[in-house]
VEXMAR-592979 format. One record per residue (C-alpha): x, y, z. Coordinates in steps of 0.02 Angstrom, whole numbers, padded with zeros to 5 digits, always signed. Example, Ala and Ser with C-alpha at 12.3 -4.5 7.8 and 13.67 -1.06 7.14 Angstrom:
% VEXMAR-592979
+00615-00225+00390;+00684-00053+00357;
//
This chain:
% VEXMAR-592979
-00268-01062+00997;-00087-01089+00961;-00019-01032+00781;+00113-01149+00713;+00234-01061+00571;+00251-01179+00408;+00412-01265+00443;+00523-01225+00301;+00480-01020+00330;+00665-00972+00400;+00620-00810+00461;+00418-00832+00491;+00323-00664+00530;+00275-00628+00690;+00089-00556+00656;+00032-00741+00642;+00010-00713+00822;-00132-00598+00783;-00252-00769+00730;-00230-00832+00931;-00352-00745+00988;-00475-00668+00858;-00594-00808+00796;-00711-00764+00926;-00668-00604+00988;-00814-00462+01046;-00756-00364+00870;-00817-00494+00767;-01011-00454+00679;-01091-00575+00717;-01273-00565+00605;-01312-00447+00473;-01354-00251+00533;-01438-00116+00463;-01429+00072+00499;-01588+00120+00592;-01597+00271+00501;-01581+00199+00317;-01724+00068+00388;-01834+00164+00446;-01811+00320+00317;-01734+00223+00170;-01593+00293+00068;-01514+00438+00061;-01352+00560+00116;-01355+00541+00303;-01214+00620+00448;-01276+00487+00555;-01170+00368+00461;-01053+00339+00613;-01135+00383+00759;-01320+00290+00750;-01380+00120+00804;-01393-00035+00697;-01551-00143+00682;-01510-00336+00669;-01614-00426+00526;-01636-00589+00461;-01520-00647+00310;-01687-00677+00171;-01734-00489+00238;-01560-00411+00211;-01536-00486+00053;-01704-00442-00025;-01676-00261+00050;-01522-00267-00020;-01576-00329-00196;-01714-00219-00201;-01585-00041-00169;-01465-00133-00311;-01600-00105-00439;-01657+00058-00380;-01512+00116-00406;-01459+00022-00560;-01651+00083-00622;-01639+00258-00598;-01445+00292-00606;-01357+00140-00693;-01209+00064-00671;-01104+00229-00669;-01194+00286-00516;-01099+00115-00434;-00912+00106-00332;-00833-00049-00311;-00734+00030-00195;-00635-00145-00128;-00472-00121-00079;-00383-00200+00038;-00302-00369+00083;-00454-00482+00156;-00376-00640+00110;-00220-00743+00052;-00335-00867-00049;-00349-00853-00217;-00561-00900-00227;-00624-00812-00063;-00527-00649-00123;-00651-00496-00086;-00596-00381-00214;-00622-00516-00350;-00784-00563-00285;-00865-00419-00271;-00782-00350-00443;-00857-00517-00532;-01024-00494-00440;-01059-00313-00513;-00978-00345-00667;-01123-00508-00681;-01263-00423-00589;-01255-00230-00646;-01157-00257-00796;-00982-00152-00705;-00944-00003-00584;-00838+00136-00575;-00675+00080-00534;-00505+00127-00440;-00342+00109-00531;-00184+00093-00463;-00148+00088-00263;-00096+00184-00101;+00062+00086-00086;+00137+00131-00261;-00004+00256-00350;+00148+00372-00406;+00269+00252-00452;+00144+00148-00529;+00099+00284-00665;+00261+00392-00686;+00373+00205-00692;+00292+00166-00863;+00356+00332-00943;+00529+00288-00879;+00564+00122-00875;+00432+00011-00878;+00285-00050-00764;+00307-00078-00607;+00250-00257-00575;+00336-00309-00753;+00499-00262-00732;+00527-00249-00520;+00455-00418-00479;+00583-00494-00586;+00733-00401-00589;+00864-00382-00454;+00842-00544-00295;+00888-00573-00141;+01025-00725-00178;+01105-00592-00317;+01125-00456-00177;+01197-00600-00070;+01332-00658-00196;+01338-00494-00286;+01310-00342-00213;+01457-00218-00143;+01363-00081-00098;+01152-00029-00058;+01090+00115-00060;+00921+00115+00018;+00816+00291+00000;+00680+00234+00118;+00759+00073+00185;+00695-00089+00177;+00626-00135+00346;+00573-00302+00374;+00408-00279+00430;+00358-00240+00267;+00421-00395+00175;+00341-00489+00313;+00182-00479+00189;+00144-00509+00018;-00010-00536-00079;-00057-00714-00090;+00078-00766+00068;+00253-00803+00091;+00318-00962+00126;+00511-00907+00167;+00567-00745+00215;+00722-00765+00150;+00767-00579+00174;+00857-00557+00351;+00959-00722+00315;+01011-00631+00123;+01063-00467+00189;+01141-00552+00330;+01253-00642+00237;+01271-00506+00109;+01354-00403+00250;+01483-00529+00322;+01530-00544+00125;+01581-00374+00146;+01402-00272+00050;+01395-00108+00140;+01219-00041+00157;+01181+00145+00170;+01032+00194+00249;+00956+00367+00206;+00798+00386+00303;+00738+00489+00471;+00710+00300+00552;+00872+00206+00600;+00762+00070+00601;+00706+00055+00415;+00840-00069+00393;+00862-00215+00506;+00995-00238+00638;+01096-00369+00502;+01133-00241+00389;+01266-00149+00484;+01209+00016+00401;+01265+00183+00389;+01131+00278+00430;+01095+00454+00374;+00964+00529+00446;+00904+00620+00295;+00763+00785+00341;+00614+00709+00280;+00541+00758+00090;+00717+00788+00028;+00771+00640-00042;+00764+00705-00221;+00905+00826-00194;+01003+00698-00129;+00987+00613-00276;+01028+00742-00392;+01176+00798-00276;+01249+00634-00292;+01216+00651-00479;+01282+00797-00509;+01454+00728-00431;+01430+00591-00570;+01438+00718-00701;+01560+00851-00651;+01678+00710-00608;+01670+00612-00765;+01597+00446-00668;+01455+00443-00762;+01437+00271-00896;+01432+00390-01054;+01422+00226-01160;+01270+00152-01065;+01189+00329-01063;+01211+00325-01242;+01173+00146-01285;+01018+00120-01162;+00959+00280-01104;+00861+00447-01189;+00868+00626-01114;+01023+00631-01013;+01084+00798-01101;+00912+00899-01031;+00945+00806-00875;+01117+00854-00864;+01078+01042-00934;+00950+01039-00775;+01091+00959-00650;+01240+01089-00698;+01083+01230-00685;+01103+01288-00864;+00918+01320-00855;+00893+01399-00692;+01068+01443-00637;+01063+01334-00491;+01179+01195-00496;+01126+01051-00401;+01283+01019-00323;+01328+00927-00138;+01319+01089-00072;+01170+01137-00126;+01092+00959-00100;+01168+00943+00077;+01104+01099+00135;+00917+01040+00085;+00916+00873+00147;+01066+00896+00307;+01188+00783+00247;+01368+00854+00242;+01414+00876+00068;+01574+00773+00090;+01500+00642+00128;+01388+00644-00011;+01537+00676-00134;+01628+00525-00060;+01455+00423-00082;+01450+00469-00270;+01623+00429-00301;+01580+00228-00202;+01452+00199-00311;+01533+00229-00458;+01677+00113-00393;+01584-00032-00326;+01424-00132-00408;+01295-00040-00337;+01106-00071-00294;+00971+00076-00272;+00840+00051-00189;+00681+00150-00147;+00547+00132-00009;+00348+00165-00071;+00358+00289+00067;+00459+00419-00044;+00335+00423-00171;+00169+00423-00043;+00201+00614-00021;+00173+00776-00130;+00255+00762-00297;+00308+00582-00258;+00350+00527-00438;+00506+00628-00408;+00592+00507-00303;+00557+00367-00424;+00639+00435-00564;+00755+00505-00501;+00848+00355-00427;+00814+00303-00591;+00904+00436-00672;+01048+00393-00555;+01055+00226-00598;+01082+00237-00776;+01213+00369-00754;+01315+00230-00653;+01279+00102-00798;+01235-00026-00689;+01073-00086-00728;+01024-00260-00773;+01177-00307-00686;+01161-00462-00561;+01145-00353-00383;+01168-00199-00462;+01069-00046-00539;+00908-00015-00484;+00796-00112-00377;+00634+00008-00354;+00520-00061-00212;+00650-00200-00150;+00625-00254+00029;+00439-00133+00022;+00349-00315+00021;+00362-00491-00018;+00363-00522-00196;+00499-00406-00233;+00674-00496-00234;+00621-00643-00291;+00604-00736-00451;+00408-00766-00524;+00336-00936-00531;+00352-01016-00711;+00167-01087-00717;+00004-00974-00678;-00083-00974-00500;-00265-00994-00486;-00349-00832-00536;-00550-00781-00493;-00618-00715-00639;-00676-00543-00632;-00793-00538-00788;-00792-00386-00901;-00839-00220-00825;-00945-00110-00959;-00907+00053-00865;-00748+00165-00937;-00766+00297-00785;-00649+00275-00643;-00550+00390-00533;-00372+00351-00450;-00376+00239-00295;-00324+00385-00169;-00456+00527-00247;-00622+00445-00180;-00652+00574-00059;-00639+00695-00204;-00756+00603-00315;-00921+00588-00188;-00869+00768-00122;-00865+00829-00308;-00963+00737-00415;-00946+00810-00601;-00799+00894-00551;-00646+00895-00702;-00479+00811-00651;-00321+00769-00704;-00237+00609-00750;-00093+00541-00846;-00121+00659-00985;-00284+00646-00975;-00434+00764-00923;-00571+00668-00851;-00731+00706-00726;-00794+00601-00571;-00957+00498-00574;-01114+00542-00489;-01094+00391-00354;-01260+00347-00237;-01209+00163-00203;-01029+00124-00144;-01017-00067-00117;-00850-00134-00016;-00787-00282+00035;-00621-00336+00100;-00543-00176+00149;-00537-00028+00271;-00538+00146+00217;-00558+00233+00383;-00342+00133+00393;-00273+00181+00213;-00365+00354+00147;-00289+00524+00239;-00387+00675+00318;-00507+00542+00388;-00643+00707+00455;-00665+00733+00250;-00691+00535+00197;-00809+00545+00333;-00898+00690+00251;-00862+00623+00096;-00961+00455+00163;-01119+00566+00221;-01153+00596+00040;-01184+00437-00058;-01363+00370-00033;-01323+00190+00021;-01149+00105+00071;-01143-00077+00084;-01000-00158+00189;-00908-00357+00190;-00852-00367+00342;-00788-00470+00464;-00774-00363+00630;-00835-00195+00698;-00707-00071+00581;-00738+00121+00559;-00792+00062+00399;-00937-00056+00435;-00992+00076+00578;-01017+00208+00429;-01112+00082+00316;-01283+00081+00296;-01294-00096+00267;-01173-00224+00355;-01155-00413+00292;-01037-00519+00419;-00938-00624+00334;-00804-00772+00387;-00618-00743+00409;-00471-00850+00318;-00471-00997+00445;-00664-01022+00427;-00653-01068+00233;-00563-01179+00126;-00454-01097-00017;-00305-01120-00105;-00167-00984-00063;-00040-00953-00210;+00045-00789-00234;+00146-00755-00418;+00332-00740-00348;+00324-00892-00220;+00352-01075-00256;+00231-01161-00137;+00043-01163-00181;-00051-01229-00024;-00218-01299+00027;-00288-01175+00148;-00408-01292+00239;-00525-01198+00379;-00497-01253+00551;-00653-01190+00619;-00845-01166+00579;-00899-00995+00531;-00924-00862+00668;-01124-00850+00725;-01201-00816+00556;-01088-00761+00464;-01050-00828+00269;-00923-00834+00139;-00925-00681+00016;-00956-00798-00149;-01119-00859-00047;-01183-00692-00015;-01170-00647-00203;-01240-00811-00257;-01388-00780-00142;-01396-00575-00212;-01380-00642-00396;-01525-00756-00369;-01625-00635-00333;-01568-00526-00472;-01599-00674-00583;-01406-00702-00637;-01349-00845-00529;-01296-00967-00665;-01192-00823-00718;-01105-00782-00576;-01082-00950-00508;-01080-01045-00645;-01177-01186-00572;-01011-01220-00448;-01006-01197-00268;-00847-01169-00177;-00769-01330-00174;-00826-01347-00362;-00734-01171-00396;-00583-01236-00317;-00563-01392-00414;-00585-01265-00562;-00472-01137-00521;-00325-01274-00506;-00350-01348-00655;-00237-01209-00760;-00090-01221-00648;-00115-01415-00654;-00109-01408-00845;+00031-01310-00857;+00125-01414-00747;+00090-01593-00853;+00116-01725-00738;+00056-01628-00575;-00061-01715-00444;-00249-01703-00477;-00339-01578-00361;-00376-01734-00223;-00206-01775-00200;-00143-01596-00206;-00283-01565-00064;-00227-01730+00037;-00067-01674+00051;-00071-01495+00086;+00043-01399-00029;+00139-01424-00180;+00291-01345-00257;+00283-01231-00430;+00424-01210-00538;+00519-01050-00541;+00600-00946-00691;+00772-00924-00719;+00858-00796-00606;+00928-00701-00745;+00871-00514-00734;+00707-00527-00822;+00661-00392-00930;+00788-00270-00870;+00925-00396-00906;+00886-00441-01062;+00887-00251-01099;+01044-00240-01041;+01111-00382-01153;+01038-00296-01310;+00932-00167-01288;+00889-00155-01458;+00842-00359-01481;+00725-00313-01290;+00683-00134-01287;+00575-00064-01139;+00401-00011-01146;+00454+00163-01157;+00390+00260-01316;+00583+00263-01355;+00617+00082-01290;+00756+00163-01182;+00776+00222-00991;+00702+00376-01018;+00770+00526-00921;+00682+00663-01008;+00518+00621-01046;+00451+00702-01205;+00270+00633-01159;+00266+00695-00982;+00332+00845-01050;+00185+00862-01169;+00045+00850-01038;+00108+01034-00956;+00083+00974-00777;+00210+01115-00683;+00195+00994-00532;+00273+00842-00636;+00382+00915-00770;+00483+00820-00921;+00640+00767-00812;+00633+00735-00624;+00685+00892-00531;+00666+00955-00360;+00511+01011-00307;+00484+01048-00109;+00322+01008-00031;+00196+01144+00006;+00163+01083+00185;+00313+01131+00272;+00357+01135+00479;+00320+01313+00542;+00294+01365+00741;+00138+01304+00752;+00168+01140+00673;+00366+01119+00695;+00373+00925+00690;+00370+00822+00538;+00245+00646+00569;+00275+00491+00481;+00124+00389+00473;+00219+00206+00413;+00154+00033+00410;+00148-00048+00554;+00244-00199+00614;+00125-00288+00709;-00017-00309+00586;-00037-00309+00411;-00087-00119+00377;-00257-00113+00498;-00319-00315+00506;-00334-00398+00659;-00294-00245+00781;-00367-00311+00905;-00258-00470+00905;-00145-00518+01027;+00022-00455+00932;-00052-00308+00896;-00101-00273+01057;+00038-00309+01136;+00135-00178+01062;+00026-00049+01134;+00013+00067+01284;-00126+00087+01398;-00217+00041+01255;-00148+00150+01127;-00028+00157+00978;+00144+00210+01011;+00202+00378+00930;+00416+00363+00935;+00486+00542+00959;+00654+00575+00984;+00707+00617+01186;+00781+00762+01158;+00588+00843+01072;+00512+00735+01220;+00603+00835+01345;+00587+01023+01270;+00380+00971+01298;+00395+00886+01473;+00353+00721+01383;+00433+00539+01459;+00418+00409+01405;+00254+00295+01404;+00149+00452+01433;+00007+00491+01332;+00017+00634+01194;-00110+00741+01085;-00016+00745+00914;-00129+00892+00800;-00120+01000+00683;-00300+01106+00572;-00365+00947+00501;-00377+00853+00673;-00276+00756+00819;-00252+00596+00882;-00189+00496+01064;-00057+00404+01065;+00077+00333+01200;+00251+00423+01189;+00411+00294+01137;+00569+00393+01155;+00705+00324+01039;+00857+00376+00978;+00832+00291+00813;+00710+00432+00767;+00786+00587+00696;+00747+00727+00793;+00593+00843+00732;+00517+00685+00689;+00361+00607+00770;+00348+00400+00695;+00181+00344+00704;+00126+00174+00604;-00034+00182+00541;-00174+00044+00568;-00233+00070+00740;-00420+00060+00720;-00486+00253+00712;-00595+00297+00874;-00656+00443+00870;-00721+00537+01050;-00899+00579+01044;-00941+00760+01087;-00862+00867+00929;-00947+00799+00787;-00840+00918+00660;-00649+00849+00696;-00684+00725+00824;-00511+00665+00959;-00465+00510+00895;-00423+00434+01061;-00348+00256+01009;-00186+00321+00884;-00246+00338+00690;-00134+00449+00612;-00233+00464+00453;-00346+00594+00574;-00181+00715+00541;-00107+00664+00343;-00166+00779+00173;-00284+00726+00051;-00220+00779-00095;-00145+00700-00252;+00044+00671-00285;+00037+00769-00420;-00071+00799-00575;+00004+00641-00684;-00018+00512-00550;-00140+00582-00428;-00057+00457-00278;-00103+00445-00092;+00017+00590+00000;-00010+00483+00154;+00175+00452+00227;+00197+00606+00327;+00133+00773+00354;+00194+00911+00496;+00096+00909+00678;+00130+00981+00868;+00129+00868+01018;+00081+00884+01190;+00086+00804+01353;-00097+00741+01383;-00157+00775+01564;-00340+00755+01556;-00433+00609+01617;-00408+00457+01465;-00542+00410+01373;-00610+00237+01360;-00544+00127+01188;-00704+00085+01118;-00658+00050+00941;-00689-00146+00977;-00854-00141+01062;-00984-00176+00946;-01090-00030+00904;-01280-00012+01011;-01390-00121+00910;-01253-00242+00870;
//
């Protein structure tokens, strides 16, 4: 099968290539499974979870099985004992979207779950933003965009970089990637982009950068290096600080180390983070001079005490006065996925609706491991002091833990607890191998749907191009069959099928629109263009204009750079005003290289692996692991051979890429390579296919946000010399 780009897309994204091949490839599942062991001995913690056979079954059996363990559990436990754990990105459509299907589904049938809040990409920013600014999605999806940096911009500043692999993707599609074209033309203008990552790379070949190859963790002091420049110098916006900010004078007290007799100087930043501290001085002094974006990666804040990062480019920011300026200010998450840089759609897009969940309990996305490990276990969060659930039932659909959760030998302990795990899923993942029950179900080009996303103009009718793989079925089918059975079909479907839903769910955006096509027409033709809202700064420019007429969300309604609330909750790992706090995991002889497990560029996070663009960036089989040559030579290591990368919590394979473009000391390795693990050592199994969450920390950013710590951690590699073993993590399991 050839895949065809949509012809306006300037820039289209390469990991279409993955849908060539992977309709009918040996991954798929092809009829429901069930673990012999929760047959034959019925629920219950299990270590087999992983390792033992599956027994194929009949759909009417599964589902009455099925049915039967959902009121059990319901019965004895209610709806607390229940995670919804879905998470993940199982479809562009807006009607056969997992997570909203299976959230509507226990919401109808159980009456809720325990939920997840927040994500893996942004679960720092997402929580400490709100205290300083604003939320995330409400201010940063309409704020600074691409055509202002073109016409605009004189100088970015990228912590993190904005690589273009990760604005390949956005929830709900892009139809243009406008982004290498707009910084493209933003550099022959005359923007200059600074890059301050370990990865040359994290910016794209257009940008012209200067790169500074920043030691990784230390971006923070950078930050309050150049900041302290600001002050000492008199180049900070006094009358902006004054007019639009809170807190600068315990922020400043902090920078000039009134309170701990440390000023945070260049020196003292550049001698953390190995940058020269001229250069940072002369970096301070351009921004202030030029109009100047910030911008920050969701990598910086995917690591121990990750909120730091976050507000502290924001405290930079306002001390250059800059934004809510057209291309200037600060731009958090820019260039970390679609939406961001563009302007949001004036009319709604179709929406599933999710029903009301009764349950209040829920943890943060990132802790699950915690919760099933511990269950009535206190934690922190946001100020607030809360315990995890008792869980026996986890039911997921449309997403792959064993890709985005860290210290995979714990979630796989963590797994062996609950009673009965129930899996969507559409091919053989580490996930559906754990699950005790396994329901295939049909991919994106099998279905019809209509794919939409908030921040881009062109809805489309998603029309499947080929029948469902052997017997697999659509998600909304599977609950429609499970909620007959538990006597609630009319409310979950609502006496529609799929095509009925989707004539429903366009109605809205219809009716906002007035004279827009009906749903036949819109269908006949295959897309249709939605308005957009003015490019005018959104909410941050409208503070900008008068922030007193448009305050921010902020208890103050200001930019706040000391926090009087965050203060109040005590946390020492996330105190009142950002500040420098190093990570606890540091390099040391054992451990002297510094891993960063980034998404990948040949597949969004861990879907279609085994397609052909994601194969064909591998070697022998396996994901590459970049290393600079000079780290590849002191261990015999050239390059295409294949490395151990370990550390205490576990190792992976992986094929050496030697590359300049990686700082030295640093090992790049992108997450989403399906975890494999070697059978033999059941306690921290060899992962031999390259899954680098076998290495990262499980732990929370910090006590406020309680964020995935995923983006790097510290590891040894070796030259592996023993005999390779097989990949196996596309081969069905026995049974299957």
């Amino acid at each position: 099968m050839s895949v065809i780009p949509h012809p306006g897309d300037p820039a289209p994204s390469p990991i279409l290539g993955n849908f060539s091949d992977s309709l009918r490839h040996r991954a798929r599942i092809a009829r429901p499974m069930v673990r012999r062991g929760w047959l034959e001995r019925g629920p219950g913690p299990s270590t087999e979870r992983g390792r033992e056979d599956f027994v194929a079954l009949p759909w009417d059996e599964v589902l009455d099985r099925l049915a039967a363990e959902l009121e059990r559990v319901h019965g004895a436990h209610g709806a607390e004992a229940v995670f919804g754990g879905s998470y993940g990105w199982s479809s562009a459509g807006r009607f056969h979207h997992a997570q909203s299907q299976v959230h509507r589904f226990l919401n109808v049938a159980l009456g809720g779950y325990v939920r997840s809040v927040n994500s893996y990409s942004a679960g720092a920013s997402q929580v400490i933003l709100p205290h300083v600014m604003g939320s995330l999605e409400g201010l940063f999806r309409h704020a600074v965009t691409w055509d202002q940096v073109e016409r605009e911009t004189e100088l970015v500043l990228c912590f993190g970089g904005m690589a273009l692999k990760n604005s390949m993707i956005a929830s709900g599609g892009v139809s243009r990637h406008v982004e290498p074209g707009a910084i493209g033309r933003a550099r022959a203008r005359g923007c200059r982009f600074v890059l301050v990552s370990p990865l040359r790379d994290d910016l794209p070949s257009q940008a012209e950068a200067d790169w500074l190859p920043i030691t990784i963790g230390t971006d923070v002091a950078l930050m309050l290096g150049l900041c302290h420049t600001l002050a000492v110098e008199g180049l900070h916006d006094q009358g902006f600080l004054h007019s639009h900010a809170v807190g600068y004078p315990q922020f400043e007290s902090y920078l000039l180390g009134r309170d701990d007799g440390q000023a945070k100087d260049a020196a003292w930043a550049g001698a953390i983070c190995g940058i020269d501290a001229g250069r940072i001085t002369a970096l301070a002094r351009e921004l202030a001079q030029k109009r100047s974006l910030i911008t920050v990666a969701h990598g910086l804040q995917r690591a121990q005490y990750g909120e730091q990062p976050v507000w502290a480019a924001a405290a930079l920011a306002a001390m250059l006065g800059q934004i809510g300026l057209p291309g200037g200010g600060y731009s958090y998450a820019m260039g970390t996925m679609g939406h961001y840089g563009r302007v949001p759609n004036a009319v709604p897009i179709p929406t599933m609706p999710q029903g009301r969940n009764g349950v209040r309990a829920f943890i943060p996305v990132a802790r699950i491991s915690d919760m099933l490990l511990n269950p009535g276990a206190g934690f922190d969060y946001n100020g607030q002091s809360l315990t995890y659930p008792d869980i026996r039932l986890v039911y997921w659909a449309g997403g792959n833990p064993f890709h985005h959760h860290q210290d995979l030998n714990r979630l796989r302990e963590a797994f062996a607890r609950v009673e009965t795990l129930v899996v969507h899923e559409t091919a053989w993942t580490a996930t559906a191998r754990h699950a005790d029950i396994v329901l295939p179900v049909t991919m994106t080009l099998e279905r019809d749907d209509i794919g939409a996303g908030g921040t881009d103009p062109l809805m489309l009718a998603m029309k499947g191009i080929a029948p469902p793989f052997a017997e697999s079925r659509d998600d909304f089918a599977i609950f429609a069959a499970l909620a007959e059975r538990l006597g609630v079909a009319q409310d979950f479907t609502e006496g529609r099928d799929a095509a009925a839903w989707l004539r429903h769910l366009y109605e809205p955006t219809r009716a906002a629109l007035g004279g827009a096509p009906d749903f036949d027409t819109f269908w006949a033709r295959g897309e249709m263009v939605l308005p957009s809202r003015p490019d005018d700064g959104g909410a941050l420019g409208a503070f900008r204009r008068d922030p007193a007429a448009h305050p921010l969300t902020t208890p103050s309604g200001r930019i706040e750079m000391f926090s009087d609330t965050v203060a109040g909750f005590g946390y020492d790992d996330c105190p009142g005003h950002p500040c420098w706090l190093p990570s606890s995991e540091q390099p040391d002889a054992r451990h002297p290289l510094r891993v960063i497990a980034n998404q990948p560029a040949t597949r969004l996070h861990s879907q279609l692996d085994f397609g052909a663009h994601s194969q064909s960036s591998k070697r022998a089989g396996r994901e590459v692991a970049r290393l600079h040559p000079a780290d590849a030579a002191a261990r015999g290591i050239a390059d295409g051979d294949v490395i151990r990368i370990f550390n205490d919590r576990g190792a992976c394979l992986a094929a050496a890429g030697l590359s300049a473009d990686v700082a030295p000391g640093v090992v790049q390795l992108a997450t989403g390579a399906w975890y494999d693990p070697l059978p033999g050592n059941e306690h921290k199994p060899l992962c031999v296919h390259g899954n680098p969450n076998v290495l990262t920390r499980d732990i929370g950013t910090s006590r406020l946000a309680q964020g995935s710590c995923g983006q790097t951690t510290v590891a040894q590699v070796e030259r592996f010399d023993g005999v390779l073993p097989p990949i196996r993590a596309y081969d069905p399991p026995a049974g299957a």
